[in-house]
C-alpha positions as CSV (number, residue, x, y, z in Angstrom):
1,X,55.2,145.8,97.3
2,X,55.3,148.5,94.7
3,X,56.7,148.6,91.3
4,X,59.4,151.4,92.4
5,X,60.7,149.0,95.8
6,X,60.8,145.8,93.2
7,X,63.1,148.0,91.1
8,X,64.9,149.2,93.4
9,X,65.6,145.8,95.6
10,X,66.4,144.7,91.9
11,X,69.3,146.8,91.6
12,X,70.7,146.3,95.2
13,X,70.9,142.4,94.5
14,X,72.5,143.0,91.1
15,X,74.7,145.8,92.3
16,X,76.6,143.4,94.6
17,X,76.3,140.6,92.7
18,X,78.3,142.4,90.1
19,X,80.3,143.8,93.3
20,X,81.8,140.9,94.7
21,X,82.7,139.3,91.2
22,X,86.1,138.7,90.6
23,X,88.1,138.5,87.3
24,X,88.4,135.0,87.1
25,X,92.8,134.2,88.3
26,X,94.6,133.3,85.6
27,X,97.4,130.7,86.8
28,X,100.5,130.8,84.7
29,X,101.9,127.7,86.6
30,X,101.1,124.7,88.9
31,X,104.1,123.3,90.3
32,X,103.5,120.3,92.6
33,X,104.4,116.8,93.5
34,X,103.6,114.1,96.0
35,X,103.6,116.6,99.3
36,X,102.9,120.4,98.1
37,X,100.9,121.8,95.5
38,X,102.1,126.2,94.4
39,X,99.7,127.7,92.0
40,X,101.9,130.7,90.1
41,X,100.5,134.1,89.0
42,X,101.4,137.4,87.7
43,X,101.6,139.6,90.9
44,X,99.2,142.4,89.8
45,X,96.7,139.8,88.9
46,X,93.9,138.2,90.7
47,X,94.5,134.6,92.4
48,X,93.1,131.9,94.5
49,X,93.0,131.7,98.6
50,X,91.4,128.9,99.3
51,X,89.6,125.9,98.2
52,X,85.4,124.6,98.1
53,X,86.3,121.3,97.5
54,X,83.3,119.2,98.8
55,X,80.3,119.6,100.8
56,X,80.5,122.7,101.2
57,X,83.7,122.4,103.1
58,X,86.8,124.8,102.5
59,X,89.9,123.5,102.8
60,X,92.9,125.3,104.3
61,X,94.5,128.5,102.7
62,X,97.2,129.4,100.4
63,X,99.5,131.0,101.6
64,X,100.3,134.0,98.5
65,X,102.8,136.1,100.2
66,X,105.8,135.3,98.1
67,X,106.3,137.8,95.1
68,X,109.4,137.0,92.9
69,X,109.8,139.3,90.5
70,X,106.6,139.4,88.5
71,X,104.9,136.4,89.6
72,X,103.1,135.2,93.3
73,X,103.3,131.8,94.4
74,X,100.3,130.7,96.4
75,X,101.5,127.7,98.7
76,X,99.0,124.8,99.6
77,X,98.2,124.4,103.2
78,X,95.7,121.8,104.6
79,X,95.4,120.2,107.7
80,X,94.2,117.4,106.2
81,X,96.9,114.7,104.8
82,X,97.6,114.9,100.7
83,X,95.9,111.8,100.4
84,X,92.7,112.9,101.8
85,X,92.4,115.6,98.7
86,X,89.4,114.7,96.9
87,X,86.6,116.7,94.8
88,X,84.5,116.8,91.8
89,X,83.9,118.8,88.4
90,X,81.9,121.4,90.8
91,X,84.5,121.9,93.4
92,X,84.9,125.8,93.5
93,X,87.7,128.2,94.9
94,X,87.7,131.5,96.6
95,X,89.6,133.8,94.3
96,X,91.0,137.5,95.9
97,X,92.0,140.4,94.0
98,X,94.9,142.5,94.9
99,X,93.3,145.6,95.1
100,X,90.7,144.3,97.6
101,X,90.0,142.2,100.7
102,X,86.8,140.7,99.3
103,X,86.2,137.3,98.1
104,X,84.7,135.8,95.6
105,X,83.6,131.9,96.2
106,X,81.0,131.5,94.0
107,X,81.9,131.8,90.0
108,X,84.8,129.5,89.2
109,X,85.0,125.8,90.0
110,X,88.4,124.4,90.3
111,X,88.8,123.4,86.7
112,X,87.9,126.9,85.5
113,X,91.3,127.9,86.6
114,X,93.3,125.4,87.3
115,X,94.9,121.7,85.8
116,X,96.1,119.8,88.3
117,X,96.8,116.2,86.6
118,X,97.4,113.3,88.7
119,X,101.0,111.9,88.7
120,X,102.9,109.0,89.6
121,X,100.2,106.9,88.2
122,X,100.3,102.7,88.6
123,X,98.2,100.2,88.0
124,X,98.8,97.0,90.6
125,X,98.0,94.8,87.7
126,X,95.9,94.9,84.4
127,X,92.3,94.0,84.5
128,X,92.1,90.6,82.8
129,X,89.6,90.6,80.0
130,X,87.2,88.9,82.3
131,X,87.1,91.9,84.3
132,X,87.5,93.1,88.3
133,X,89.0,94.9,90.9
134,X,91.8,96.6,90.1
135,X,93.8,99.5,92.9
136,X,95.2,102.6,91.3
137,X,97.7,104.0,92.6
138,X,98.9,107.9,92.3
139,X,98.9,111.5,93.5
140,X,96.4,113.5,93.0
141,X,94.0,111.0,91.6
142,X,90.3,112.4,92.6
143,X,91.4,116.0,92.7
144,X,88.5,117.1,90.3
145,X,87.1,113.9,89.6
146,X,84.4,111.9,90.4
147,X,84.5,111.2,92.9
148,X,83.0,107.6,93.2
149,X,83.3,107.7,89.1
150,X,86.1,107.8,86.4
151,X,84.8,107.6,82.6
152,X,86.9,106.2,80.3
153,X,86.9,105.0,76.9
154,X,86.1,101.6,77.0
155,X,82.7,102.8,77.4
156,X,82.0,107.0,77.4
157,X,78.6,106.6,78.8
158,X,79.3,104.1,81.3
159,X,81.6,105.7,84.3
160,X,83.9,102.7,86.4
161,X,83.1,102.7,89.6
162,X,85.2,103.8,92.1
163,X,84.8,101.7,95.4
164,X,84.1,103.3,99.0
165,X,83.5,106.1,100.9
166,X,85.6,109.4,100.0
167,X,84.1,111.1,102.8
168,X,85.0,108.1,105.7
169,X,88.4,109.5,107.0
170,X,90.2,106.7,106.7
171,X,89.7,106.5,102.9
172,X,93.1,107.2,101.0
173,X,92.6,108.8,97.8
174,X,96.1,108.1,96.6
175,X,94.7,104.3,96.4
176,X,91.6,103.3,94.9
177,X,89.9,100.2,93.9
178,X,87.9,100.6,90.4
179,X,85.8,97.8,89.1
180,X,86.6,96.8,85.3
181,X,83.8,95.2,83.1
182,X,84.9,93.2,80.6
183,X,86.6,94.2,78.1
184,X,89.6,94.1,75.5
185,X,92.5,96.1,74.4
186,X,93.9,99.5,75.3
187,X,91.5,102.2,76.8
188,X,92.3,105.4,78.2
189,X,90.7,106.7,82.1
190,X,90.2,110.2,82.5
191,X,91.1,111.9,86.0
192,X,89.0,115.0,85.0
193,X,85.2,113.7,84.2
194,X,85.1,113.4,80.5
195,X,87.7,116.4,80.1
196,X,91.1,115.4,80.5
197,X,93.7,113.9,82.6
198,X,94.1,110.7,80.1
199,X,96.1,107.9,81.6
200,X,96.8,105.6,78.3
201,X,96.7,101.4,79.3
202,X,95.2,98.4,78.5
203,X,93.4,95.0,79.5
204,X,95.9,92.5,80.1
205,X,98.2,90.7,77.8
206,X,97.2,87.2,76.2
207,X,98.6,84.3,78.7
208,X,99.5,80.6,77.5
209,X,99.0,77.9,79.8
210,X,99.0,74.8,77.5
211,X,98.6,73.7,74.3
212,X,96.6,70.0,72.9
213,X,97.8,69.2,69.7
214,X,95.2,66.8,67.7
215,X,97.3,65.8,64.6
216,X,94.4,63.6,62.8
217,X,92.0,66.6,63.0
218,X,94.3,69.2,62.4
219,X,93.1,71.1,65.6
220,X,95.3,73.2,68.3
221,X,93.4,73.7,72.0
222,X,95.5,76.8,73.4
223,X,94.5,77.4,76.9
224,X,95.5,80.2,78.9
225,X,93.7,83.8,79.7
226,X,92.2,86.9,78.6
227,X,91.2,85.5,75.2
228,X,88.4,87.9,75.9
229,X,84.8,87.2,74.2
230,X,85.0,87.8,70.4
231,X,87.2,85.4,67.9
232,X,87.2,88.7,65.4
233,X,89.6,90.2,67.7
234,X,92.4,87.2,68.1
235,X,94.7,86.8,66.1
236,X,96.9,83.3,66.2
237,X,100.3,83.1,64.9
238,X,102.7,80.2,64.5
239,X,105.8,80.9,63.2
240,X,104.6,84.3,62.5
241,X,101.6,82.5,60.2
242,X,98.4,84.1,60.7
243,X,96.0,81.7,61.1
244,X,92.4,81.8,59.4
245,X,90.4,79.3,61.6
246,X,89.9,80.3,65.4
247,X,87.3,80.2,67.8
248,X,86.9,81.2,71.7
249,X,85.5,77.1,72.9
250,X,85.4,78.8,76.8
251,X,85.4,82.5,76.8
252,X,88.3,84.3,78.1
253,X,90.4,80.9,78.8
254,X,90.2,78.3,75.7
255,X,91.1,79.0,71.3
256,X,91.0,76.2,69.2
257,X,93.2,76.7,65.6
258,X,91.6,74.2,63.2
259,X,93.5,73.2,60.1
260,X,96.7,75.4,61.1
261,X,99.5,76.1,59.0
262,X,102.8,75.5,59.6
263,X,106.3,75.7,58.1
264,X,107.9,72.6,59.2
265,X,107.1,69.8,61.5
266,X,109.6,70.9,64.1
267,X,109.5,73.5,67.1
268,X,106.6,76.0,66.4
269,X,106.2,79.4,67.5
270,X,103.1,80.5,69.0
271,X,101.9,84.6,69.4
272,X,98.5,85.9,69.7
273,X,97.3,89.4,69.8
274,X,93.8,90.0,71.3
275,X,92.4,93.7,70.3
276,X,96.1,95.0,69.3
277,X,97.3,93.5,72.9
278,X,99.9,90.8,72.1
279,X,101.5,88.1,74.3
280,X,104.8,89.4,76.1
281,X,106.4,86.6,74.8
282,X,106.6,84.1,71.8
283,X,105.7,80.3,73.2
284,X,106.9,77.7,71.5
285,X,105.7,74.0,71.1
């Protein structure tokens, strides 16, 4: 192949590389909830048509044919259910200019263009401090993340892991099961890998079961849960006392208080905080 052909193929492949770009859509609003999901743009601007969000696998259209004054509203569909929406970091769209029919689904991912944050966000329970299975529930929740992986902060190099198979059609992504190591006090999870999408919460509260009470040694057993691992993070309080002397005897489940203080020799207030997570309620013995 001569010098002059390489140049001149060269040129072709840049020349509609170039072609086929796309300003990259600029969306002013996303307006959504549990059943429909409208991106908003300026109507002389470029905007997304469809969706690349696994797999190579496009999802259905949106539909962009409402113009209100300045602005288009691209419409959702999909005939797959809400809770089947799921993707990663490197989920793509097609974007469409209004001066053209050609599209461009190769040069912006999802994220690039758009923040769709996952709402109506609940936890069935905490994860005790012993760690486990915990189910999420929300909208929205592996739109852009993961998907088998949400990072957090409890550990920013170690992702959770989100349990089954996205791609198995029965999977609902508005309900997942993530595995908790153990841990203590509040953390954030990120929808968006390591970007965004911050849902604030914690391990779970302190719990008192019982409490021994050893006068001649001057020792309180406190069982219970999610005492955690490490005595530097509990804090014991009776009457609102801090106490100086505590140690985890059984991790997670057991604190002994040696040589406690108290006020008075009557009812005694008991509170402990375990890495800035304090019982709900004061117990008193």
């Amino acid at each position: 192949m001569t010098l002059k052909t390489i140049l001149f193929l060269t040129f072709l492949v840049l020349f509609f590389s170039t072609a086929y770009t796309i300003e990259k859509p600029w969306v002013t609003e996303v307006i959504y909830n549990e059943t429909s999901l409208v991106f908003k743009y300026f109507k002389d601007q470029p905007y997304i048509s469809r969706l690349v969000m696994y797999k190579d696998r496009e999802t259905q259209y949106f539909d962009c044919t409402l113009i209100i004054d300045d602005h288009r509203y691209c419409v959702f569909h999909s005939d797959l259910p809400f809770s089947r929406l799921w993707g990663s970091l490197e989920s793509m769209v097609c974007s469409r200019d209004v001066s053209s029919p050609k599209v461009d689904c190769l040069s912006y991912r999802i994220i690039d263009v758009s923040y769709v944050k996952p709402i109506n966000i609940n936890f069935t329970r905490l994860p005790p401090t012993s760690g486990g299975d915990i189910v999420i529930n929300g909208n929205f929740l592996r739109f852009v993340g993961g998907p088998n992986k949400l990072y957090n902060s409890i550990s920013h190099s170690n992702p959770l892991e989100v349990k089954g198979d996205f791609s198995y059609p029965s999977f609902n992504c508005n309900s997942i099961t993530v595995s908790f190591p153990p841990g203590s006090g509040p953390f954030e999870v990120y929808s968006i890998d390591r970007i965004g999408g911050e849902y604030l919460t914690s391990y779970e509260p302190p719990k008192i079961s019982s409490f021994i009470l050893d006068p001649s040694k001057q020792i309180i057993t406190i069982d219970g849960d999610n005492f955690f691992t490490d005595s530097s993070l509990v804090q014991v309080y009776f009457d609102e006392i801090l106490q100086q002397n505590i140690s985890i005897t059984i991790s997670h489940t057991q604190i002994q208080v040696k040589h406690f203080i108290r006020t008075d020799p009557g009812p005694m207030s008991t509170r402990i905080t375990v890495d800035q997570v304090s019982t709900q309620n004061n117990y008193m013995i």
